[in-house]
N, C-alpha and C positions, 0 to 999 in steps of 0.2 A: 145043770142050773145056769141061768143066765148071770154071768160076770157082770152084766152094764147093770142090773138091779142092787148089787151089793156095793157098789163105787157110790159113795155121798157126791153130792152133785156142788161141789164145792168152786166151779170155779165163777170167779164173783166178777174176770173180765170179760166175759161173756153176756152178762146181765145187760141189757136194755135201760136207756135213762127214761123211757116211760115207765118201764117194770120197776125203776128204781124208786119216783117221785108215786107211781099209784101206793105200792108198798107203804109209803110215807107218807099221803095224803097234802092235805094245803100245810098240816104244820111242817114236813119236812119242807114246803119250799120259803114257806115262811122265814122259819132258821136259817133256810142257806144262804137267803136272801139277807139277813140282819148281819152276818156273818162278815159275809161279803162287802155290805158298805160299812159298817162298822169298821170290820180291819179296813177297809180301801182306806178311808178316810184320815185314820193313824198314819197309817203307812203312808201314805200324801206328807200326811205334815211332816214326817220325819225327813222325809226327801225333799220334798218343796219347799217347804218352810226352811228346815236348818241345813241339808247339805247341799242345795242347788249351789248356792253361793259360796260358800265356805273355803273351795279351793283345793279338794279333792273330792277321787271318786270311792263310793263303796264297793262291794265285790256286786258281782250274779250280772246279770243282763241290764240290768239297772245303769249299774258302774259304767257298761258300754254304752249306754244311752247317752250317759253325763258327759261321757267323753267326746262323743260323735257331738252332741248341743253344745260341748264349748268350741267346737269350730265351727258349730253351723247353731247358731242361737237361734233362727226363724223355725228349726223345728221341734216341736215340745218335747221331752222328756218321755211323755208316759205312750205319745205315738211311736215313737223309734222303737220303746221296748215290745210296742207290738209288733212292729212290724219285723225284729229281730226274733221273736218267739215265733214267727209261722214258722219256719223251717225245722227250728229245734220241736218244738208240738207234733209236726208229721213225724219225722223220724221214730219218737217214744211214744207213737200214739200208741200201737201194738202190743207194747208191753203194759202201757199202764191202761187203756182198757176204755171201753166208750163214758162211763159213766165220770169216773177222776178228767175224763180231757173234757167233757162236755162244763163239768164244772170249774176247771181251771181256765177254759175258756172264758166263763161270765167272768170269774175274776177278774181276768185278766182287761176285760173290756172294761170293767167300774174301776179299777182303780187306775187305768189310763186316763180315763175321766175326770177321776179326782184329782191327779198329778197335773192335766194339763188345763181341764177349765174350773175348779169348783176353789180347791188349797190357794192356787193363785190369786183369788181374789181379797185373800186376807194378807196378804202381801209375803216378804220374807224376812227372817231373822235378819233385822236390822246391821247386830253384831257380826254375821258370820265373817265376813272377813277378816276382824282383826281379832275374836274371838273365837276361831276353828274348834278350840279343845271344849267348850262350853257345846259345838255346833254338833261334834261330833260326840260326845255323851247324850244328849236328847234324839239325836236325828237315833241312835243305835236304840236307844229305849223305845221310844214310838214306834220304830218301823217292827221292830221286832214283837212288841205287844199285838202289834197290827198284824201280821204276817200267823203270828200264833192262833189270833182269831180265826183267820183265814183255811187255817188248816185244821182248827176243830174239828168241823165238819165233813173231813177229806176233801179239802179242795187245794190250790194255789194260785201263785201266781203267774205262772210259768216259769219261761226261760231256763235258769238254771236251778228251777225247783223243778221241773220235770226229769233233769238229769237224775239230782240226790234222791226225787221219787224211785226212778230208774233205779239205781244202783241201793234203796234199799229191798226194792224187790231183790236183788240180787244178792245183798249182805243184810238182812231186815235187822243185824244185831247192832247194826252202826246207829248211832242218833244222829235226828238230822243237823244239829248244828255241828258235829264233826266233821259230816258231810261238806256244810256247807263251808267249813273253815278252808278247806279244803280248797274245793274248786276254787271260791271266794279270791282265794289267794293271787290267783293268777292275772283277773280285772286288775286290783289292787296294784300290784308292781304296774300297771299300765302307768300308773297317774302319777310317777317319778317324773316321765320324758315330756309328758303334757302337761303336765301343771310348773315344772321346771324346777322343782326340791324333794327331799326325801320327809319334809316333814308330810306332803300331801300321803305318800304312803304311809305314814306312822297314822295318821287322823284315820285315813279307809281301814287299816290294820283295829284302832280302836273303836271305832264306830260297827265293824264288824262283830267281834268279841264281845261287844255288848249286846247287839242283835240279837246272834245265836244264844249268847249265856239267857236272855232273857226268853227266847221261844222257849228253850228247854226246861226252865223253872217253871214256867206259866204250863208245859205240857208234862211234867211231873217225871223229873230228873233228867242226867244226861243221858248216859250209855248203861241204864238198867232197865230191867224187865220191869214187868206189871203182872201180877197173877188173881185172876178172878174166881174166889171161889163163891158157885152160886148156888144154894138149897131153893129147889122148887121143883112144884109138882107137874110143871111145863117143863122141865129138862131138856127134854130132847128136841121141842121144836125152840128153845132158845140156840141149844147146841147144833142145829141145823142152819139157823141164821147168821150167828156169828161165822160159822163155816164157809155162807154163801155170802155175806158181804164183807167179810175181812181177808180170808183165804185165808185163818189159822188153827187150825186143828182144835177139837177139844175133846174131851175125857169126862166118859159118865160113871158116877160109883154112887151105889146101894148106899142110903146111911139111914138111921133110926132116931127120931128124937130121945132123947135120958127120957124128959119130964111126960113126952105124950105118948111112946111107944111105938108111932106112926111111923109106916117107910117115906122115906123120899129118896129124890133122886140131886144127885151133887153135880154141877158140871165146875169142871177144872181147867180152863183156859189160861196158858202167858201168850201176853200181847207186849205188844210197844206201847209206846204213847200215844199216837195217835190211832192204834187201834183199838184202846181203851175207851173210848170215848164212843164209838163207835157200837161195842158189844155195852155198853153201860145203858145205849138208846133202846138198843133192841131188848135189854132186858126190863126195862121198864116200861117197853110197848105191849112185851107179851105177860110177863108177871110183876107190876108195880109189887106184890107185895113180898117177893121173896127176900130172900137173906143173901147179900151180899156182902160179900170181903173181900177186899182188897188189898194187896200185901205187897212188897219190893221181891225182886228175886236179883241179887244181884250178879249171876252169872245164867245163862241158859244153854246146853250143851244140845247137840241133835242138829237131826233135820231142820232147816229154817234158821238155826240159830247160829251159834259158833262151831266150828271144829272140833269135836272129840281128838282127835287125833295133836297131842298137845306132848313135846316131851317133858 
């Protein structure tokens, strides 16, 4: 018997972004599209508006933009961080796949747009200078409500969102704003020796925290699971698609209605958050009417997830 026939064809970086958008039709680029300026334009004002001025930097490629424009103010913002992500974008192109870069790419283009010509023309938080703590609570909410849009859809911004993409393929149990606490961290202490106080680090330290805390709320917890249990009589070609565009396994079981008698078939998928959103399109693409649940798991042990091996 031929072994290549019984391997599910799961792997979802290999997919084509034409295969991706025909699968999806004008609504998928519709969405990705709303997504996209939507979050860009949050994310602008968070940065443009409240922290350009303010007097420190935030964490990600951003932070290094801020930094690089407070000694060189003739170039914008949201250009540096382009031009800072081409490099970082090649390296992780491989692991995260044509489809994730193609769209983190458009991101990446609109919301340099918004940062350096669109946010600018409504000028800047008047206050941020002498009210950083104010600058740095909103600039963290917006940017972060914005960036959450942004990733609905599997996309980003880049930079140091290609990394935390990166390194969730590789640990998918971590959430991303752990993730990005993380690297975040290191921009952050930049903006002691350039800004010339430790308050600018405490402002990027809180502006970040609120960020992340806010993606995480808006994409349904920190560091727990998401478990989809789906009755329908499509089963297996939902369980087929969430396979091929998330890359996370699912599990099909025999179940019986009490009241009508009927078989159906159950798929049992844990996803993260952001791949929740994802298998929740495709289940409404192929069976709007089944029965969906959705439940917290809050540890997940295996393959993909944490370490079994725990003393």
């Amino acid at each position: 018997m031929d072994k290549k026939k019984q391997k599910p064809k799961i792997a979802a970086k290999k997919q084509s972004v034409i295969a991706y958008y025909k699968r999806g039709g004008w609504k998928a680029i519709g969405r990705d599209l709303g997504h996209d300026v939507l979050g860009s334009f949050l994310y602008a004002i968070g940065i443009s508006f409240f922290a350009a001025n303010a007097g420190f930097a935030p964490g990600g490629i951003t932070g290094i933009a801020m930094i690089i424009h407070h000694y060189v103010p003739g170039l914008g913002i949201g250009l540096l961080s382009l031009l800072i992500n081409i490099p970082v974008a090649i390296i992780c192109y491989r692991l995260l796949g044509r489809v994730f870069f193609f769209k983190s790419v458009k991101s990446m283009v609109l919301s340099a747009l918004f940062l350096d010509y669109i946010v600018p023309l409504l000028g800047t938080y008047p206050d941020a200078a002498t009210n950083p703590l104010l600058a740095a609570l909103f600039a963290g909410a917006l940017s972060g409500i914005g960036l959450a849009i942004i990733y609905m859809p599997g996309s980003s911004t880049g930079g140091t969102d290609f990394i935390i993409m990166s390194i969730r393929k590789l640990k998918p149990h971590l959430s991303i704003g752990t993730i990005s606490l993380a690297v975040d961290g290191i921009v952050i202490l930049l903006g002691w020796p350039v800004f010339g106080n430790i308050n600018a680090v405490l402002y990027g330290v809180l502006m970040t925290v609120v960020s992340t805390t806010v993606i995480d709320k808006l994409m349904y917890g920190t560091g727990t699971r998401r478990m989809l249990l789906v009755v329908s009589d499509k089963a297996q070609e939902i369980a087929n698609d969430i396979m091929a565009e998330t890359e996370r396994g699912a599990t099909l079981a025999d179940v019986r209605g009490a009241y009508t008698g009927k078989q159906h078939q159950m798929v049992m998928c844990v996803c993260s958050k952001v791949e929740v959103f994802a298998a929740r399109r495709i289940i409404n693409r192929i069976d709007p009417k089944a029965i969906v649940m959705l439940t917290t798991v809050d540890e997940a042990y295996g393959e993909g997830f944490l370490d079994p091996d725990v003393d």
